[in-house]
KOLGU-4560 file (N, C-alpha, C; in nm, 3 decimals, padded with zeros to 5 digits):
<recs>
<n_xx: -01.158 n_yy: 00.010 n_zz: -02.037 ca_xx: -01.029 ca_yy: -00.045 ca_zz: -02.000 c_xx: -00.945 c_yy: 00.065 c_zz: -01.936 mol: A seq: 1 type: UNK>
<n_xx: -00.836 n_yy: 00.041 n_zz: -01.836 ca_xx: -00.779 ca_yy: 00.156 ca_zz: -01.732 c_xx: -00.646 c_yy: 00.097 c_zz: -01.772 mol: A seq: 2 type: UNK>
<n_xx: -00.534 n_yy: 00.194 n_zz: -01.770 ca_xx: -00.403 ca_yy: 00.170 ca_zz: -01.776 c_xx: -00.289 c_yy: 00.190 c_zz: -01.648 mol: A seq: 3 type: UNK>
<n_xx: -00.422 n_yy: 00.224 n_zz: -01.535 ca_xx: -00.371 ca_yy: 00.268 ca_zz: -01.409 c_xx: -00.288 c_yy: 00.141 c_zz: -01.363 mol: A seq: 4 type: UNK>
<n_xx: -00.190 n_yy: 00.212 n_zz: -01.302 ca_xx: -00.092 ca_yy: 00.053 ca_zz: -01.231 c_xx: -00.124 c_yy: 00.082 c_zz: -01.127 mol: A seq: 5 type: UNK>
<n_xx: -00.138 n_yy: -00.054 n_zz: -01.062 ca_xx: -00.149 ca_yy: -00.062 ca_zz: -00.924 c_xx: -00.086 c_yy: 00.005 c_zz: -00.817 mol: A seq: 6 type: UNK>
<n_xx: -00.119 n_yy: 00.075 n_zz: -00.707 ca_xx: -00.053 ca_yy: 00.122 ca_zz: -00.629 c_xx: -00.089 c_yy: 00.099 c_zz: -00.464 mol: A seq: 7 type: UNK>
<n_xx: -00.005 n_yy: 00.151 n_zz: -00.371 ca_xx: -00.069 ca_yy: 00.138 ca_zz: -00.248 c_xx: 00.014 c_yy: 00.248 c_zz: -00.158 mol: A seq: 8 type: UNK>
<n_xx: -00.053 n_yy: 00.236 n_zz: -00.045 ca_xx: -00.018 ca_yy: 00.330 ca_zz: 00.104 c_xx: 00.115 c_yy: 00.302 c_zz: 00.150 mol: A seq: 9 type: UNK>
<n_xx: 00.235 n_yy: 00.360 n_zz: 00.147 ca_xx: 00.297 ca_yy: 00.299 ca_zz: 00.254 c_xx: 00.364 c_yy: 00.423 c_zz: 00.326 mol: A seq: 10 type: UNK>
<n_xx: 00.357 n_yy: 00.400 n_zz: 00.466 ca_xx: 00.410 ca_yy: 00.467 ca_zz: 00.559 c_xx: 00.543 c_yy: 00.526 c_zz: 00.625 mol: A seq: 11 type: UNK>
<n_xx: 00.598 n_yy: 00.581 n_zz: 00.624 ca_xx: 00.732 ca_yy: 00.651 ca_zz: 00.636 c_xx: 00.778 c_yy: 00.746 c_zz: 00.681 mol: A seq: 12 type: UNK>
<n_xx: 00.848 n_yy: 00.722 n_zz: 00.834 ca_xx: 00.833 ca_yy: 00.880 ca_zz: 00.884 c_xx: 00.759 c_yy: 00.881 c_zz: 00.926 mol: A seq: 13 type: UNK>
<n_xx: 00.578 n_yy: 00.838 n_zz: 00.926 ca_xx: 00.493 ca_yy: 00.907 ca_zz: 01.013 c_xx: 00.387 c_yy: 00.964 c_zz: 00.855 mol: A seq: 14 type: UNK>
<n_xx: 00.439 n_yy: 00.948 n_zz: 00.744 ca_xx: 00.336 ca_yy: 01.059 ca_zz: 00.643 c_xx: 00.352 c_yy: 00.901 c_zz: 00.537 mol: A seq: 15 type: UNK>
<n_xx: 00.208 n_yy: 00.935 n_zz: 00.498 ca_xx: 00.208 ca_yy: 00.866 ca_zz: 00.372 c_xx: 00.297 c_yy: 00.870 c_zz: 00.258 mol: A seq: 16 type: UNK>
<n_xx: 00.323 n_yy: 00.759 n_zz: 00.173 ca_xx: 00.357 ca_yy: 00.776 ca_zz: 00.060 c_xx: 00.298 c_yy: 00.654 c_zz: -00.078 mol: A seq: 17 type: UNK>
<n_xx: 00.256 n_yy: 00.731 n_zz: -00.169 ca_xx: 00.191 ca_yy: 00.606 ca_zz: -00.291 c_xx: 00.310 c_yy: 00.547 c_zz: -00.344 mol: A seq: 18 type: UNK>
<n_xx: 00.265 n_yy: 00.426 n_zz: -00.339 ca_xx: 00.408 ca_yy: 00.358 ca_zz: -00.438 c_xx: 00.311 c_yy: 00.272 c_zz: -00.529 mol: A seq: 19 type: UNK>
<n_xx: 00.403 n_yy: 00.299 n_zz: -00.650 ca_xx: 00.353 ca_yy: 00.201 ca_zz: -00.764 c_xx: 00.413 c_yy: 00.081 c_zz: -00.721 mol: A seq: 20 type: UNK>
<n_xx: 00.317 n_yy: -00.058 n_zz: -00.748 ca_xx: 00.355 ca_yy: -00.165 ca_zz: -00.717 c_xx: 00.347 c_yy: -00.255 c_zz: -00.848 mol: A seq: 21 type: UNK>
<n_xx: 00.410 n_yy: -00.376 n_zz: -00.870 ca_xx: 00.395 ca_yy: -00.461 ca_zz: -00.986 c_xx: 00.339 c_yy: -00.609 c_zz: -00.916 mol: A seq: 22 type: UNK>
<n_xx: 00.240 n_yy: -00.661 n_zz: -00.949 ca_xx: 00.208 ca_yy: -00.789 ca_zz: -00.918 c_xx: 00.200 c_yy: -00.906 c_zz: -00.992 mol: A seq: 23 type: UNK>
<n_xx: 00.228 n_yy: -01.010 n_zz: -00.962 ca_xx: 00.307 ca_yy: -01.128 ca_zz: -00.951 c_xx: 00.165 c_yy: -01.261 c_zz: -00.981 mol: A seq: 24 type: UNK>
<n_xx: 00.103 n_yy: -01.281 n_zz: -00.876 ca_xx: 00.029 ca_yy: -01.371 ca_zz: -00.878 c_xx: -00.091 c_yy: -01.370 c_zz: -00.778 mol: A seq: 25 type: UNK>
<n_xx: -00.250 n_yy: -01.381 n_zz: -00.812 ca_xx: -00.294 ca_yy: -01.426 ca_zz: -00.735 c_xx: -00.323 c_yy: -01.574 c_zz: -00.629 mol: A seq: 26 type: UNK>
<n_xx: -00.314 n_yy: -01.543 n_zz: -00.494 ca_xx: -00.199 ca_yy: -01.684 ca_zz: -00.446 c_xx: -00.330 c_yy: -01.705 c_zz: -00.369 mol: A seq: 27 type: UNK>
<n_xx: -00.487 n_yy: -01.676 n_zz: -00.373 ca_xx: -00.601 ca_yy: -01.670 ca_zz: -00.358 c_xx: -00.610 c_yy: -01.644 c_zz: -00.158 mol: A seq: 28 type: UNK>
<n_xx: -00.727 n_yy: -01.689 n_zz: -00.116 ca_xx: -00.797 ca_yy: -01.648 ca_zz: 00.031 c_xx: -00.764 c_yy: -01.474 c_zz: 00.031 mol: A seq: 29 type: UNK>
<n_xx: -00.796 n_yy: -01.417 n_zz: -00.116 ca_xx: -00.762 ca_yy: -01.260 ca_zz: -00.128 c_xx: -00.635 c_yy: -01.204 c_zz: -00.072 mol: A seq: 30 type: UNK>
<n_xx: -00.514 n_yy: -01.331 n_zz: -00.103 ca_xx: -00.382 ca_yy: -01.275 ca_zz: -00.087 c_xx: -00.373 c_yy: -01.256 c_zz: -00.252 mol: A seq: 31 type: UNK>
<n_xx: -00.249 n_yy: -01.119 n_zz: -00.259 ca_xx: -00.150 ca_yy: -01.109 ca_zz: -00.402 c_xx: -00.037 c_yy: -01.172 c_zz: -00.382 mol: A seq: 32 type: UNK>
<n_xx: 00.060 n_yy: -01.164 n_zz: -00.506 ca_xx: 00.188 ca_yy: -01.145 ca_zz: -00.466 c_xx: 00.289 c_yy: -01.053 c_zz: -00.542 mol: A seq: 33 type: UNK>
<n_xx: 00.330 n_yy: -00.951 n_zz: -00.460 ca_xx: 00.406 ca_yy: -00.809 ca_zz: -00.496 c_xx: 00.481 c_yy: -00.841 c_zz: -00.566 mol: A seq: 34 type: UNK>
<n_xx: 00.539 n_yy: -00.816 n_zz: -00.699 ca_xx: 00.618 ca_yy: -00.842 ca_zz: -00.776 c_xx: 00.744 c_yy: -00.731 c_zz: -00.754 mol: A seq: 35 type: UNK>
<n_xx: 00.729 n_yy: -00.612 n_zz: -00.756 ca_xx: 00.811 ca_yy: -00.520 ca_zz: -00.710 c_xx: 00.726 c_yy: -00.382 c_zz: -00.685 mol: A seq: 36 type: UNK>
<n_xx: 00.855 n_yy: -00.322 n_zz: -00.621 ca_xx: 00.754 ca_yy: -00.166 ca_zz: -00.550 c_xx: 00.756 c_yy: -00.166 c_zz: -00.422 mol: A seq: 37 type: UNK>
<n_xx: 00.737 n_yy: -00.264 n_zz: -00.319 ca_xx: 00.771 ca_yy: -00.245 ca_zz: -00.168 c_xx: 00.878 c_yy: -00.330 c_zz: -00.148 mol: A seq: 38 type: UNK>
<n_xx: 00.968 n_yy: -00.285 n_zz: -00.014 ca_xx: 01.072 ca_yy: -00.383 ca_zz: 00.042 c_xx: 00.992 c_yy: -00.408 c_zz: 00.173 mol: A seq: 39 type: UNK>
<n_xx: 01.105 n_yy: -00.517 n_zz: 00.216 ca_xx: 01.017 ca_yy: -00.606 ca_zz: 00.343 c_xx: 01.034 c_yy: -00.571 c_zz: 00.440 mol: A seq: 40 type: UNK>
<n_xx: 00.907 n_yy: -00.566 n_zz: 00.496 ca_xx: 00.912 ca_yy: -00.493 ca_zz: 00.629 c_xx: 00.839 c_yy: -00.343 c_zz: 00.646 mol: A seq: 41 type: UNK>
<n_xx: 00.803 n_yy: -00.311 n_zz: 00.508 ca_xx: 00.759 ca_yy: -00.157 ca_zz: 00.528 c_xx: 00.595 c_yy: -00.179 c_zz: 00.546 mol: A seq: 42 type: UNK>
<n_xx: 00.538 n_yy: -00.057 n_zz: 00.622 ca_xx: 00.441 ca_yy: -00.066 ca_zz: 00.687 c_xx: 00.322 c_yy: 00.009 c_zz: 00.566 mol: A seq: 43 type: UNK>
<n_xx: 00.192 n_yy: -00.110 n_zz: 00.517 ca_xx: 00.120 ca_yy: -00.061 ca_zz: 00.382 c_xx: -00.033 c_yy: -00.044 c_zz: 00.421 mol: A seq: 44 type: UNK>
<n_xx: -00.114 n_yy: 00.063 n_zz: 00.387 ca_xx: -00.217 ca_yy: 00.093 ca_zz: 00.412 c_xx: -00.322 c_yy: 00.003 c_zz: 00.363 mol: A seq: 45 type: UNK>
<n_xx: -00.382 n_yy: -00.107 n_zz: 00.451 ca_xx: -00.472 ca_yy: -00.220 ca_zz: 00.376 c_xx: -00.599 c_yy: -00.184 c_zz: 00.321 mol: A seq: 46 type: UNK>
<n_xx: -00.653 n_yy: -00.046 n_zz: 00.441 ca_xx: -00.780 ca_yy: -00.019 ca_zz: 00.359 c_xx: -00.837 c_yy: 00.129 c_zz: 00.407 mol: A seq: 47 type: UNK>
<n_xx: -00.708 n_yy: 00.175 n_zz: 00.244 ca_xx: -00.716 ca_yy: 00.352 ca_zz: 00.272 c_xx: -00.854 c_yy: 00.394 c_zz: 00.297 mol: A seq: 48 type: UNK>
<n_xx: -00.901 n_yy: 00.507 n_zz: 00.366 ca_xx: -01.020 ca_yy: 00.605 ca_zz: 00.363 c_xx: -01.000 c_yy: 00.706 c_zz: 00.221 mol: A seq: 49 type: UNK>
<n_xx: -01.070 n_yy: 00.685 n_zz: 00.150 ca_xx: -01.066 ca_yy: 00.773 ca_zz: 00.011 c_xx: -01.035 c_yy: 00.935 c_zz: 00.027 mol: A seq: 50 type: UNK>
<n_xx: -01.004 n_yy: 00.967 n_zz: 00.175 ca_xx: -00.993 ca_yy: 01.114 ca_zz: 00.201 c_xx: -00.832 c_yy: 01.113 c_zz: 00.200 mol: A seq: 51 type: UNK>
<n_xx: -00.761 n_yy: 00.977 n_zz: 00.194 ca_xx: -00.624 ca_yy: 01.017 ca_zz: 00.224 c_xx: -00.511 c_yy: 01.029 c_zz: 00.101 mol: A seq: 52 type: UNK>
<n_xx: -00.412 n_yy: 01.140 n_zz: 00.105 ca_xx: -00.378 ca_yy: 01.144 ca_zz: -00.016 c_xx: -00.200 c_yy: 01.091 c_zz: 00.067 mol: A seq: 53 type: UNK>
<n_xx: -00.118 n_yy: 01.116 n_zz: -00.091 ca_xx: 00.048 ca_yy: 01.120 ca_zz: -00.011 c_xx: 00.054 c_yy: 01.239 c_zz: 00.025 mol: A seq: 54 type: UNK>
<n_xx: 00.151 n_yy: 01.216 n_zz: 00.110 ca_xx: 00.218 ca_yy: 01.365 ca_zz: 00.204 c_xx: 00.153 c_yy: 01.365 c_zz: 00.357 mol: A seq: 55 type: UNK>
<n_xx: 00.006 n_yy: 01.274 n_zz: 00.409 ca_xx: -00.034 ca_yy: 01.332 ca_zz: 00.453 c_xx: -00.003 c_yy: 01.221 c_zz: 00.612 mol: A seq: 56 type: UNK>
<n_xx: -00.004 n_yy: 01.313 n_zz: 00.772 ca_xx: 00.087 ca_yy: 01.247 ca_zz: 00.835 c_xx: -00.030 c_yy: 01.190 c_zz: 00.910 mol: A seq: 57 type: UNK>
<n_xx: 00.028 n_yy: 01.072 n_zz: 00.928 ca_xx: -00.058 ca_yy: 00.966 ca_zz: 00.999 c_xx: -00.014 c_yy: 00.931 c_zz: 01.131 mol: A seq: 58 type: UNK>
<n_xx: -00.105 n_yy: 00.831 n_zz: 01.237 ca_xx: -00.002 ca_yy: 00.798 ca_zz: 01.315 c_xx: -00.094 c_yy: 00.616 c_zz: 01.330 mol: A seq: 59 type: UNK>
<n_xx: 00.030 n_yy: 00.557 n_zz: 01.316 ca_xx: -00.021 ca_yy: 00.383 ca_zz: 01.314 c_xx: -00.097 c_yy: 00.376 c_zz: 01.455 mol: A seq: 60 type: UNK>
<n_xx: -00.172 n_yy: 00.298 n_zz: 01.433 ca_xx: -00.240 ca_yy: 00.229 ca_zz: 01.564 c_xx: -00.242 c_yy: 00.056 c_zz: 01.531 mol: A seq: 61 type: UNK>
<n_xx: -00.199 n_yy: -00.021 n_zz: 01.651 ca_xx: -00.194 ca_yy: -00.139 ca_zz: 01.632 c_xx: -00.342 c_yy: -00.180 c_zz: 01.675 mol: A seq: 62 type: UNK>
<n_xx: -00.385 n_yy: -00.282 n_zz: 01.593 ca_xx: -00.526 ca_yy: -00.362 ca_zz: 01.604 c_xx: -00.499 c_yy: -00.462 c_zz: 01.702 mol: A seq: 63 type: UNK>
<n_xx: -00.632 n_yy: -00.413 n_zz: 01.764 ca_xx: -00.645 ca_yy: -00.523 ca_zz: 01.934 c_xx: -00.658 c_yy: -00.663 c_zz: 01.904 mol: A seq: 64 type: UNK>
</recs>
């Protein structure tokens, strides 16, 4: 059993940052729903590379 809380990527500035998140409900087709921890509109890492930590500076690329 893990006591880890959920967390995720979110972007700021240009550099990562982890935010603990609280969740709400699974609302299924592998959506959640964020209970608290992000506001709307901020930009969240869907599917970190295990090499990336916080602090570290990224630059977004939009998907074609």
């Amino acid at each position: 059993m893990t006591t880890e809380q959920p967390s995720v990527f979110v972007v700021r500035d240009g550099l990562l940052e982890m935010r603990t998140i609280t969740l709400r409900d699974d609302v299924g087709d592998d959506l959640i729903e964020v209970g608290s921890g992000l506001i709307g509109g901020e930009r969240v890492v869907l599917d970190p590379d295990q090499t990336l930590r916080a602090g570290d500076r990224i630059q977004v690329k939009r998907s074609p």
